[in-house]
C-alpha positions as CSV (number, residue, x, y, z in Angstrom):
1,X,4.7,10.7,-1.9
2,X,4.4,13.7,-4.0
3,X,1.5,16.2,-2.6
4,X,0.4,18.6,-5.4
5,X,-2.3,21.3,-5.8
6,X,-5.8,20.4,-6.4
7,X,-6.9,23.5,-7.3
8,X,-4.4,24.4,-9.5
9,X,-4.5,21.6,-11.4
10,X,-8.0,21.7,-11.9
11,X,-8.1,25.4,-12.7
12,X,-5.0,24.3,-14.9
13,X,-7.3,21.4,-16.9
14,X,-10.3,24.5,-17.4
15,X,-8.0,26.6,-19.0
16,X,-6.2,24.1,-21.2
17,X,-9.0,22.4,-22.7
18,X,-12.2,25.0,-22.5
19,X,-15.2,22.7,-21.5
20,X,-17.6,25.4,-22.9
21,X,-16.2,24.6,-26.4
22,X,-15.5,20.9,-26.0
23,X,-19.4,20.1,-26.1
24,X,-20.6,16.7,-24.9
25,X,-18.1,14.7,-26.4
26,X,-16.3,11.3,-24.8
27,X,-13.4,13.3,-23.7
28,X,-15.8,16.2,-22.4
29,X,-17.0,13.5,-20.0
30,X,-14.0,12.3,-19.2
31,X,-12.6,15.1,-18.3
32,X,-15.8,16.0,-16.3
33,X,-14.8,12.3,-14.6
34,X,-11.2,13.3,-14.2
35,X,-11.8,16.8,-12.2
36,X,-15.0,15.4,-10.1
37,X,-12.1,12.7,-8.5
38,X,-9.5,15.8,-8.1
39,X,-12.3,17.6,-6.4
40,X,-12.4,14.9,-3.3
41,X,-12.2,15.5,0.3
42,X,-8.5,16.7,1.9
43,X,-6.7,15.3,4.5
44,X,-3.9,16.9,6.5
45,X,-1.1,14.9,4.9
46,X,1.4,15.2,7.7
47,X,1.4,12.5,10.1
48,X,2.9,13.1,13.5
49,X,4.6,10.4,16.0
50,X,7.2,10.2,18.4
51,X,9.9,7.7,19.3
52,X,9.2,5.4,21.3
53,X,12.7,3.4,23.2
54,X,12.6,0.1,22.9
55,X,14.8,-2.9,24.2
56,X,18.8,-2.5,23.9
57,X,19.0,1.0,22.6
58,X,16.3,0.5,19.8
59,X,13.7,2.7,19.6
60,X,10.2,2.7,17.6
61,X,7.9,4.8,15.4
62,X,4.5,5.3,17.1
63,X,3.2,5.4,13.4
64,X,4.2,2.5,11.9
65,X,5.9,0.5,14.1
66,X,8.9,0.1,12.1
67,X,12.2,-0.6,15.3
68,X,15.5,1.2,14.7
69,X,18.7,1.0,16.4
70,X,20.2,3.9,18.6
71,X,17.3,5.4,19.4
72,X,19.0,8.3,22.0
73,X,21.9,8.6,19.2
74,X,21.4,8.9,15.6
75,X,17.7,8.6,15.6
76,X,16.9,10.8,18.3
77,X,18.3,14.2,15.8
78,X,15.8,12.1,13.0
79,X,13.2,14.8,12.6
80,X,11.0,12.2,10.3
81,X,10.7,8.6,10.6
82,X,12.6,7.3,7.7
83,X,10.5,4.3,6.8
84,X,6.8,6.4,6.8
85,X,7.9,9.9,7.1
86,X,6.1,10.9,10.3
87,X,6.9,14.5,11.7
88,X,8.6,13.5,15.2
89,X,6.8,15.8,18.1
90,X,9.4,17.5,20.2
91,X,9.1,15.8,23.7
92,X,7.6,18.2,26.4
């Protein structure tokens, strides 16, 4: 996933292609189109979860699900889950 800057890029499409010159042309309204579906609602795109220990060792995203081996070993110093890149919460 690659999270980029909806306002910049929408100031960035103003400036390179003045709509006050363009006139009502097909690209005009296209590029109307274009920043009216930049322009949508945000989400916070960090996910949070926390390992859950499973059976033999294994432990599991609270996310997605996904099982991996060694949960108190190598996966416990995993700061994300590697298969949907969940923020693991500190246990309290």
């Amino acid at each position: 996933m690659r999270l980029i800057d909806a306002d910049a890029l929408i100031t960035k499409l103003k400036n390179k292609y003045d709509l006050d010159k363009v006139g009502a042309t097909v690209g005009f309204i296209a590029l109307e189109i274009i920043i009216d579906i930049i322009d949508a609602p945000t989400v916070d795109p960090m996910l949070h979860a926390k390992w859950i220990p499973k059976y033999m060792g294994d432990c599991e995203c609270s996310n997605c699900h996904e099982e991996y081996g060694i949960c108190g070993g190598l996966l416990g110093d995993y700061k994300y889950c590697p298969n949907c890149g969940a923020k693991m919460k500190e246990e309290e």
